[in-house]
N, C-alpha and C positions, 0 to 999 in steps of 0.2 A: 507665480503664474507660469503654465507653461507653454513653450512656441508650439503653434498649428501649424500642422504640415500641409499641402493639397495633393500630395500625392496618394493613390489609391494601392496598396499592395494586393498583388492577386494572392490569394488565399480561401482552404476551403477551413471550417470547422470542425474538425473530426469527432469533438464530442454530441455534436447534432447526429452527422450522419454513422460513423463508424464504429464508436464507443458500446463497447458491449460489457454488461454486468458478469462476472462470473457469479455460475451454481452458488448458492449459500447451502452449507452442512450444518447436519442437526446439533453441531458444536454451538452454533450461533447465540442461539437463546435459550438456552438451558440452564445453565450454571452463574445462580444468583450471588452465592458464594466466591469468591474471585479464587481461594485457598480450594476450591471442590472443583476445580474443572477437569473433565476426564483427560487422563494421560493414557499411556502404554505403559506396562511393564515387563521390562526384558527386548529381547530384540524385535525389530519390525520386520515381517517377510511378507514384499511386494508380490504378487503374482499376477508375470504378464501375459495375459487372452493373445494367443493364437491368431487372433482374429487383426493382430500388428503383423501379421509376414503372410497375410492371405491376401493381398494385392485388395486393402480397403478401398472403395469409393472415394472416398474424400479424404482420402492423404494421396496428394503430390508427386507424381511418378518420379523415381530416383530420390527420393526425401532418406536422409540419414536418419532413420527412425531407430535405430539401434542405438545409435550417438546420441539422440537427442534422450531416450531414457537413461543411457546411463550420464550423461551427463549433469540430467536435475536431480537424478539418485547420488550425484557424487556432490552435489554442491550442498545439501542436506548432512549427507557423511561427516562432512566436514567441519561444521559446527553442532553435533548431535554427540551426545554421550554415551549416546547406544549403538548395538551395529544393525546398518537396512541391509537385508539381503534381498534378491533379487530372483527368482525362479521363474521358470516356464510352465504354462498352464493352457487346456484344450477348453477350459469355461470360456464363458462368452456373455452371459447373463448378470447385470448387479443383481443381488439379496433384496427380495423385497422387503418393503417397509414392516417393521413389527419391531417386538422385542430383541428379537436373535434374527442373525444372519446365519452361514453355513459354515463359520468362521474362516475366510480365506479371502483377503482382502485382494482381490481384483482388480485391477488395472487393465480396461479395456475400451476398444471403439468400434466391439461389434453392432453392425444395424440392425437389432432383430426388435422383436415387439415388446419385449420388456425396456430395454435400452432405451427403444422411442417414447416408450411411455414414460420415462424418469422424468423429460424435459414437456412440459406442455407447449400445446400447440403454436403460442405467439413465445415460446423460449428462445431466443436465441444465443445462449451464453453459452461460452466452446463449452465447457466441462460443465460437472456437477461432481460433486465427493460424499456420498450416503456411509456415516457413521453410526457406529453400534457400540455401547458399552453399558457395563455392569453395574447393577445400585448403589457398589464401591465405587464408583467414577473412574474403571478402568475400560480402558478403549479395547474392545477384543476381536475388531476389525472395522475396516474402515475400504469402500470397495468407489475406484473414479470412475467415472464414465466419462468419454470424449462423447460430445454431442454427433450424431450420426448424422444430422442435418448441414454442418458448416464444413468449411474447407482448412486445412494442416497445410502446411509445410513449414521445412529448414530451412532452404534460400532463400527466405522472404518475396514470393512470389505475389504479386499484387490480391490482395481482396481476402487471401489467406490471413491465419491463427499461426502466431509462431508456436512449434511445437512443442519445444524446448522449457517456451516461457510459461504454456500454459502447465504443462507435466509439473515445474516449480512449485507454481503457487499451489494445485490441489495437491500435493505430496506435503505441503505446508498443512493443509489443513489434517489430511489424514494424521499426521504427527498431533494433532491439537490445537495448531493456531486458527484464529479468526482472522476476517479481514481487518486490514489496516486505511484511517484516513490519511497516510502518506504517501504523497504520491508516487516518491522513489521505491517505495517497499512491493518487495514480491508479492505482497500480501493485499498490495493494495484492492479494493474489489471492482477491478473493471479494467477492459485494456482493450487497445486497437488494433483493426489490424492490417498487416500489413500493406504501404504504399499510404497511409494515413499520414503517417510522419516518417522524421527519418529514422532507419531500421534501430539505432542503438537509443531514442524514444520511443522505442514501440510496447517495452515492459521494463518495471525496474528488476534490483535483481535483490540475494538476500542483504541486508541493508542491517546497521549497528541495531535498530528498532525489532526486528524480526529474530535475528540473536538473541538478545535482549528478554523477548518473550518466550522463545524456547528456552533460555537460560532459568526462567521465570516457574515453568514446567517439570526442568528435569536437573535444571544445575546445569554445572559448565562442563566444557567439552576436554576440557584441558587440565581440570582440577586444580585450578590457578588458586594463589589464595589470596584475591581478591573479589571470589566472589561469595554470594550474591546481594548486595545490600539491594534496598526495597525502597520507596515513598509511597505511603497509604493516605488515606484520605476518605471522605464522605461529599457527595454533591447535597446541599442544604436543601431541605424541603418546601422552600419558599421561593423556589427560581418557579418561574413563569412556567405553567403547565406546558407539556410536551417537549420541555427542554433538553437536549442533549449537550452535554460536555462535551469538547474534547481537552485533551489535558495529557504538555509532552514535557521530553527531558531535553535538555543542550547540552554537552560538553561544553561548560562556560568558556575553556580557553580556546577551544577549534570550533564553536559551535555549532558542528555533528549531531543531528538527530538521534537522542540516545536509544528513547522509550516512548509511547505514543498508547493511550489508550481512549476508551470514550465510554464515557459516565451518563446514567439519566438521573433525573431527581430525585434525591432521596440513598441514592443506591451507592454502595463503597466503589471504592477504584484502589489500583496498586501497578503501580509503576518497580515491575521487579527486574532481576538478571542485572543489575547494574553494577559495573566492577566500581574499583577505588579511583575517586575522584570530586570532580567541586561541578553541582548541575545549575544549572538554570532553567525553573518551571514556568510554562504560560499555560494560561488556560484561553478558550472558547465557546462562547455559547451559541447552538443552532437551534431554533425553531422552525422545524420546516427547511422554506428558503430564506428564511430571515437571520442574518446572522449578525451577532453583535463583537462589540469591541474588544480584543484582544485584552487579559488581563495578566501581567506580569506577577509572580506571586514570590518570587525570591530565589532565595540558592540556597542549598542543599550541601553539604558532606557526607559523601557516601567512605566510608572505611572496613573494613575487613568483615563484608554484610552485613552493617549495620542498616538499620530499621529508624525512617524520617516521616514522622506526620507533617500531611499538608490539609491547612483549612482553605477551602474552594470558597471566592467569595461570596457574597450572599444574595447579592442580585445579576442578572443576566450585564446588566454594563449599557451601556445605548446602542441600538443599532447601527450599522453603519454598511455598505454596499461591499458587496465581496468581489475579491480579485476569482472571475469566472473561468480564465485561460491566458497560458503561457505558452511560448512560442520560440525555434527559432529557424531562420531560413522560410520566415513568411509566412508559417504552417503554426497555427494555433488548435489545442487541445486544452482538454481539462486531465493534463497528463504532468509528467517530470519533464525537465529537460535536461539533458548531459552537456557540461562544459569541460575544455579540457585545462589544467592546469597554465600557469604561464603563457594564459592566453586571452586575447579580447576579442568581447564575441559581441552583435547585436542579438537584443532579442525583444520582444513585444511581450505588454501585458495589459490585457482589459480588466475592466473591474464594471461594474454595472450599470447601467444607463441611471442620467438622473441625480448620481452620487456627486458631491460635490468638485473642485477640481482639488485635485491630491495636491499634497503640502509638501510627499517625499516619498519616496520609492529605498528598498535598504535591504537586503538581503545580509540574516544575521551571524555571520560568518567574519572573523576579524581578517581574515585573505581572499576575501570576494567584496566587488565595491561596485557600484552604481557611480557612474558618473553624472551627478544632478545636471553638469548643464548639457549633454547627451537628449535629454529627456525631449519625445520632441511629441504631440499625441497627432493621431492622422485618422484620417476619415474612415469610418470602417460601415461596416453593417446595424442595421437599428439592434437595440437592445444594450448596446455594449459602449462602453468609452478606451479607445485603445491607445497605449503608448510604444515610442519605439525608445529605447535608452542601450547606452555602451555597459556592460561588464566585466570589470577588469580581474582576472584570477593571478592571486601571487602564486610566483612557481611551485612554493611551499604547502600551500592553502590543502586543508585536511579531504582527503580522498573520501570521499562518502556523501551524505544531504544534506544541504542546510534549508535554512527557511527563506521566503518570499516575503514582503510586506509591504503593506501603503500605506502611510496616513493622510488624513484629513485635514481640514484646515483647524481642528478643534483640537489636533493630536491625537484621536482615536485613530485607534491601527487595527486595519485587518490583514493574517497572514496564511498562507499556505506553506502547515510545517514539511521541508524535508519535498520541497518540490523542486529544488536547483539539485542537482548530481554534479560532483567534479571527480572527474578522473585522470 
């Protein structure tokens, strides 16, 4: 059991009020085949609209809009096997919807009538990324649009889209990746903005998960020769209708978020780009907002790209109330949070009104700990049961995401993979 607080922390919710979905690309639901998802082949050339050094509306007077592209073009660079170039360009329009675009992938935040039209009326997600590729599943352009509607900057100016973060993740998809349900990942699909939280949880960035599945697409960036081994699998056709998987990897000994994908019923999965090492799989099932009990499925050897089947188990597991939002310095979201190494931090986490009282709070990381008698829960807002507890990082503890998790007094665990950052 654990101590009740009466004190009341002021705090706002940012995943109510601030929380916005990023554009979904036609990457999303297309490719049934996990082995057929469109790629690129050969090098990528970015072309950036004019319409970024025309004194935009809604970018930020004095905003390093030149740093902030070339900085999410370099952080991509960097784990990419291929080279991104970068050109100047007088378009201003994305490629309308069809078969073929003009082939010149675009990068732009002009406000004209096409642009407006990309995002519908109650849209408000910074970006959108409209992709185009061939009956070969090759990507033969791929055009972002900043939403002309919301507000940019680089200094994290209150109520603003960092510019940076968002340039990331759509550059993420144009390459081929999907969103991601980790909360650290560039990838992840939705982000706040600025003045929500504090500026270095405002997005995550590219994350072992996000490598991982570029790795997965195109091979390694380095030609290492440890890669790429794989876990495949099937979600069974007897899990409870409208079920979604999710289903990731841990470095069993830093337990680093390796690989993260999400499954429906019936439908295969592949957990690839994974260099040499020993993983640790868990799976998730969602219905909806009904999520069930975390299932542990084993570990894995991965060795000089080798190839590991995994059988998903065959029922959803029991339900049990999900950890909603994590926090620190007062400030709850349904976001990441960044710890820094060799250091202890408080931090808050809810989990669902109603659920029963947690047995244990455990972040699965063997250099990140939870102090159990820290744990202390405090009065918050209806809907939610909140606690506050100490986290202790060893100075060592592996730079990157681990997971979040509660159990119940039955020992069902629910976890948010890859939602702690330590740096």
């Amino acid at each position: 059991m654990y101590r009740r607080g009466s004190a009341i922390i002021s705090f706002f919710v940012s995943l109510v009020f601030t929380l916005q979905a990023f554009g979904t690309t036609f990457i999303e639901f297309q490719a049934k085949d996990e082995a057929r998802r469109p790629t690129w082949r050969g090098p990528v050339t970015i072309a950036v609209s004019s319409s970024f050094s025309d004194a935009a509306p809604n970018l930020v007077n004095n905003s390093d809009i030149a740093g902030a592209i070339a900085r999410s073009v370099q952080a991509w660079r960097e784990v990419s096997p291929f080279e991104i170039r970068l050109v100047e360009s007088t378009r201003q329009d994305v490629s309308p919807s069809g078969n073929a675009g003009d082939g010149v992938s675009l990068l732009t935040i002009a406000p004209t009538a096409a642009n407006t039209l990309f995002f519908a009326r109650s849209d408000s997600s910074p970006a959108k990324t409209r992709v185009f590729y061939s009956r070969r599943n090759v990507i033969t352009e791929a055009d972002i649009v900043l939403n002309p509607a919301v507000q940019f900057s680089t200094d994290g100016t209150y109520g603003t889209f960092d510019l940076e973060a968002v340039l990331t993740h759509e550059i993420g998809h144009l390459l081929g990746l999907r969103h991601s349900f980790v909360p650290g990942s560039i990838m992840y699909d939705s982000i706040v903005q600025n003045g929500a939280v504090d500026r270095v949880n405002t997005a995550g960035s590219i994350s072992a998960s996000d490598v991982s599945e570029l790795r997965s697409l195109y091979g390694d960036s380095i030609n290492s020769d440890d890669c790429c081994g794989e876990v495949v699998g099937r979600a069974p056709t007897n899990l409870r209708k409208g079920a979604m998987v999710e289903v990731w990897a841990q470095d069993t000994e830093s337990g680093l978020v390796k690989a993260a994908t999400t499954v429906a019923r019936g439908r295969s999965f592949r957990l690839a780009g994974l260099g040499n090492g020993s993983y640790s799989l868990y799976s998730q099932a969602r219905i909806g907002q009904r999520l069930f009990e975390v299932r542990e499925l084993g570990i894995v050897e991965i060795r000089d790209g080798s190839r590991s089947s995994l059988q998903l188990e065959s029922s959803n597991g029991r339900q049990i109330a999900s950890i909603v939002a994590i926090g620190v310095g007062g400030v709850l979201a349904d976001r990441f949070i960044s710890l820094q190494a060799g250091t202890q931090s408080q931090i808050m986490v809810s989990i669902e009104q109603g659920s029963q009282v947690p047995a244990g709070f455990v972040i699965l990381s063997p250099g990140v700990w939870i102090d159990a008698a820290s744990v202390l829960e405090i009065d918050h807002a209806d809907g939610v049961r909140t606690f506050l507890m100490n986290v202790v990082v060893d100075e060592a503890a592996a730079k990157g995401n681990h997971s979040v998790c509660y159990s119940d007094s039955a020992g069902a665990r629910s976890c948010i993979a890859g939602a702690v950052g330590i740096r």
